[in-house]
C-alpha positions in Angstrom: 9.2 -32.4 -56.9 10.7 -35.5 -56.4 13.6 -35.2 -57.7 13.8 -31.5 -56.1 13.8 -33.1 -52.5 16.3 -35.8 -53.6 18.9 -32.5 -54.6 18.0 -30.8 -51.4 18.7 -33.9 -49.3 22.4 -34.8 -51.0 22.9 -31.2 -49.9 21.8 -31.6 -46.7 23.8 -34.8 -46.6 27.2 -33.0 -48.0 26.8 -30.0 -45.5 25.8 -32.5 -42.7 29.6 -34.5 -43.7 31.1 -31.2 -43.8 29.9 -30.2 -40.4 30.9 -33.2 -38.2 33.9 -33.0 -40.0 35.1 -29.7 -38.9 34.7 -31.2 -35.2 33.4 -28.8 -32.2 29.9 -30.1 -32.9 29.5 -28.0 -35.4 27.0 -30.5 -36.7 24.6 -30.5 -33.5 24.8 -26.9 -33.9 24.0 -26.9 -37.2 20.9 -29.4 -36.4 19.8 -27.5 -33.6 19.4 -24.5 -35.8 17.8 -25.9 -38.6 15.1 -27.5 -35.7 14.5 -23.7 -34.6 14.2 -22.5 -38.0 11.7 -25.7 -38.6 9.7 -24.4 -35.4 9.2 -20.7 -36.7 8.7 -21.6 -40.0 6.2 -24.8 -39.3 3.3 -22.7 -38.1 3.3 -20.2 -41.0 3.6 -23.3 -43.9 0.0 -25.0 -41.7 -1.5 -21.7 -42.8 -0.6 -21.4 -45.7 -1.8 -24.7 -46.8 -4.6 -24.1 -45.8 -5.2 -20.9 -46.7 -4.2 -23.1 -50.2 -6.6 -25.7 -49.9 -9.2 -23.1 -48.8 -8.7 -21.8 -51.8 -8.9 -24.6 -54.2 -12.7 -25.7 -52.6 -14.2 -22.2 -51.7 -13.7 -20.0 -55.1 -15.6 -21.3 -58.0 -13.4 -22.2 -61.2 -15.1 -20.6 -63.2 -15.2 -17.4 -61.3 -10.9 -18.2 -60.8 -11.2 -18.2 -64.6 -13.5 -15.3 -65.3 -11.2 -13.0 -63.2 -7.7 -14.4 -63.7 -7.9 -17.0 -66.2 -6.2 -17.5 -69.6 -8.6 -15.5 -71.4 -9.1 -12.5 -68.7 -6.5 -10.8 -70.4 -5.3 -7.4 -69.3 -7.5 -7.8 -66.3 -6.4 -10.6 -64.6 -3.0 -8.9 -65.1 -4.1 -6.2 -63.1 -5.5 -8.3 -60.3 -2.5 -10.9 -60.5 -0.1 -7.8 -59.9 -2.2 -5.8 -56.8 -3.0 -9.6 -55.3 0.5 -10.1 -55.3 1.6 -6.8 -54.2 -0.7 -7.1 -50.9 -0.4 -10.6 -50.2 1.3 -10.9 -47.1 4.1 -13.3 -45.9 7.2 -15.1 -47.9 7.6 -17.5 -50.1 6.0 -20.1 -47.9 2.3 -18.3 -47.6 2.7 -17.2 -51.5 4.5 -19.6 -53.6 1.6 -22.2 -52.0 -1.3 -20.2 -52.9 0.0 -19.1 -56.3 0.4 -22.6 -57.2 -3.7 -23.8 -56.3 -4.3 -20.9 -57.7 -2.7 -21.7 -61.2 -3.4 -25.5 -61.3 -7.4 -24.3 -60.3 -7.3 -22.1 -63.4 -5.7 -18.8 -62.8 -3.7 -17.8 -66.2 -0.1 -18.2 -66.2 0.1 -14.6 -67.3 -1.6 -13.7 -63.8 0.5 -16.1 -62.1 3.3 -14.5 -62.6 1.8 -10.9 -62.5 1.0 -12.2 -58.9 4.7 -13.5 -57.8 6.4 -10.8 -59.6 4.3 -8.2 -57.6 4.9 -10.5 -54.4 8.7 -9.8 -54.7 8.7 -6.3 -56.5 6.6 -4.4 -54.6 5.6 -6.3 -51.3 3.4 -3.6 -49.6 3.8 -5.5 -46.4 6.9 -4.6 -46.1 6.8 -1.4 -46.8 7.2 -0.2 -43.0 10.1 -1.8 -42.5 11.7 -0.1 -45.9 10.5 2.8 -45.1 12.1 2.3 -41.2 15.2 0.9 -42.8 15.9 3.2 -46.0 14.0 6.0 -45.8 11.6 7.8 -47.8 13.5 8.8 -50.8 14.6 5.4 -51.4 11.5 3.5 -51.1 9.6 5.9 -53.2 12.7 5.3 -56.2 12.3 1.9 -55.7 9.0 1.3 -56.2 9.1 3.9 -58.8 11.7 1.7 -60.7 9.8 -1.6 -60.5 6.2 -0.6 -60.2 5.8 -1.7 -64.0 7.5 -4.8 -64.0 5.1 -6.9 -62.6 2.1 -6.5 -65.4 5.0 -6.5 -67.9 6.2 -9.8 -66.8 2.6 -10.9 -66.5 2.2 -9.3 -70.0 4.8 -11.3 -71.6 4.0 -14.4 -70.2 0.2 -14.1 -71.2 1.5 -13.3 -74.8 4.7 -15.8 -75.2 3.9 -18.7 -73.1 0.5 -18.8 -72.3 -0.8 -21.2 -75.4 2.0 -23.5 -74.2 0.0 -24.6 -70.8 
């Protein structure tokens, strides 16, 4: 993670250089929006962290396990892919939880079963879709993608999953 921040920050950096040297204070601006973004996004990340943490002390490891662990199989598949489909938020609420949920047990396999269903089918934002696109092509979009999730799940439990 380290060395994740240290990349984002010599991008910042570059970007920030680029900015004020434009001129216009196109680097206040640019500072000013990132603090709005911060202040939108701040409240949601809380949450989701501790929704996270929540996680990792109130469900049982061996129930985690039993459901979607390594050896649940098929089934943890299942639950990894309709979890993800109905979990609500983006990638700051899920990519949080998926990750206590995979270093407190939960199978890799199910992992990504959960993520992939997160971005494939996103039932949450389904209304908007639907507002946006219509009926027709939300129904051939889900239609197109509603197997990929336990596939990916599927292929991960079979190809990588030894390797954790």
């Amino acid at each position: 993670m380290l060395v994740t921040t240290l990349i984002m920050a010599a991008i910042a950096a570059v970007l920030f250089f680029i900015a004020y040297r434009k001129g216009h204070g196109a680097h206040v601006d640019g500072l000013l929006a990132a603090w709005k973004t911060t202040l939108q996004v701040l409240p949601m990340l809380i949450f989701a962290f501790i929704i996270a943490g929540m996680i990792s002390v109130l469900v049982p490891g061996e129930l985690l396990k039993r459901w979607v662990g390594q050896e649940s199989g098929l089934r943890g598949i299942v639950i990894g892919t309709v979890a993800g489909g109905f979990a609500p938020g983006g990638p700051y609420v899920s990519l949080p939880i998926a990750a206590t949920l995979y270093n407190s047990g939960a199978g890799l396999g199910s992992m990504v079963a959960f993520l992939t269903g997160w971005s494939l089918w996103a039932v949450s934002r389904l209304p908007m879709e639907l507002g946006f696109m219509g009926w027709r092509f939300t129904l051939v979009r889900l239609a197109c993608t509603f197997f990929f999730p336990p596939i990916a799940g599927f292929i991960a439990h079979r190809l990588f999953e030894s390797a954790r």
